[in-house]
Every structure is written in structure tokens, then in C-alpha cells.
C-alpha positions in Angstrom: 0.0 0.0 0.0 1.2 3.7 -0.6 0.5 6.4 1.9 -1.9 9.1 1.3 1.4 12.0 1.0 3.3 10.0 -1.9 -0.2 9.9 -4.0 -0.8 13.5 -3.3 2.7 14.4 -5.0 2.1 11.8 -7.7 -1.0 13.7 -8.8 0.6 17.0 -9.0 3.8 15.9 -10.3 2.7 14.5 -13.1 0.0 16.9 -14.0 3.1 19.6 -13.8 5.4 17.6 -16.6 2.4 17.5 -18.6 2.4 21.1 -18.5 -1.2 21.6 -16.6 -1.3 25.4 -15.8 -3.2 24.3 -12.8 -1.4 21.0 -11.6 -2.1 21.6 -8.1 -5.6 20.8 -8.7 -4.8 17.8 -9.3 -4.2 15.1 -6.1 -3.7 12.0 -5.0 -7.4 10.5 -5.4 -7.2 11.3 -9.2 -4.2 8.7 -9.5 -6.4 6.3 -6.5 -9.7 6.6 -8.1 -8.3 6.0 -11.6 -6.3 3.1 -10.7 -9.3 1.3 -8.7 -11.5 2.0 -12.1 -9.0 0.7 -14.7 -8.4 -2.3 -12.1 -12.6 -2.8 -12.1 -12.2 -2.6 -15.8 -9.7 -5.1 -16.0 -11.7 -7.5 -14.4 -10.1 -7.5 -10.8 -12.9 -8.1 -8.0 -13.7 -5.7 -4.7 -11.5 -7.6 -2.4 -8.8 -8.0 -4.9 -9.2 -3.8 -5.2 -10.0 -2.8 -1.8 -6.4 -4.9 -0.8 -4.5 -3.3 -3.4 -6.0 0.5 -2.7 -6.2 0.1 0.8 -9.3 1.5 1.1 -11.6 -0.1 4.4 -14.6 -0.6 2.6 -16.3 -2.5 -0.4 -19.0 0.5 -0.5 -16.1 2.4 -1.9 -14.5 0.2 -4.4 -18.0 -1.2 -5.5 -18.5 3.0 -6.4 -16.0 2.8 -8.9 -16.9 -0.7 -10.5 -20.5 0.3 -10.8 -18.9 3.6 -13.1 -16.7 1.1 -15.2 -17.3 1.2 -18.5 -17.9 -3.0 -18.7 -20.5 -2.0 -16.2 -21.7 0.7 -18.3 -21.6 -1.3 -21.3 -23.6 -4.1 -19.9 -26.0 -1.7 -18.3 -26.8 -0.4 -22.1 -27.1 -3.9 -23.5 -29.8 -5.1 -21.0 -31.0 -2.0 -22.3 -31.3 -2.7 -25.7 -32.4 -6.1 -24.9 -35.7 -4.7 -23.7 -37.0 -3.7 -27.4 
């Protein structure tokens, strides 16, 4: 797990070497949140997130999964099932 400090530089560090005018905005739960939705997307499961993000709840992690685009895309396919 990585603490809370070395997320919060990762966010702005790299948002300043991409040139960002306003870099500072950008933090440590951009990087957290974006790695718990690509690791959703990739097919990992809550536990398996929640261990590698070290957040204490499911609630949390199942957030991000439910706002994966698999999830989205299977969402719109029931959808279209409907017709």
C-alpha cells in the first residue's frame, strides 16, 4: 500500500510535466480513483481492489466498479435487450 502523501505528490507531479497550468488541482485521489476504475475494468474483483488500494470498505470500491465502462456497457445492453 502507498500512503496518502506520496499519492498526493504523484498527482501534481505529473499533471506539472504534462504542462497543466493548474497541476495543483490535481491530487492523490485522481491517480487512487483512476487506478481502482482501470483495475474494475480489467476484471479484478472488490476484495482484490480494496487490498491493493487500501481502502476499508467494499462501498467504496464497488463505487468505482458500478462507473466502469464493462458496467456501463452491460447496463446499455440489457437496455437494448428490452426492445
Amino acid at each position: 500500500m502507498v500512503g496518502i502523501h506520496v499519492l498526493e505528490a504523484i498527482g501534481k507531479e505529473v499533471a506539472q510535466k504534462l504542462g497543466y497550468a493548474d497541476y495543483t488541482r490535481y491530487t492523490g485521489h485522481c491517480f487512487r480513483r483512476t487506478s481502482c476504475t482501470k483495475a474494475a475494468n480489467a476484471g479484478l474483483s472488490v476484495p482484490q481492489i480494496r487490498l491493493i488500494s487500501g481502502h476499508r470498505s467494499d462501498t467504496v470500491v464497488q463505487g468505482y466498479i458500478d462507473r466502469s465502462v464493462p458496467m456501463l456497457l452491460t447496463g446499455v445492453q440489457w437496455l437494448l435487450s428490452l426492445h
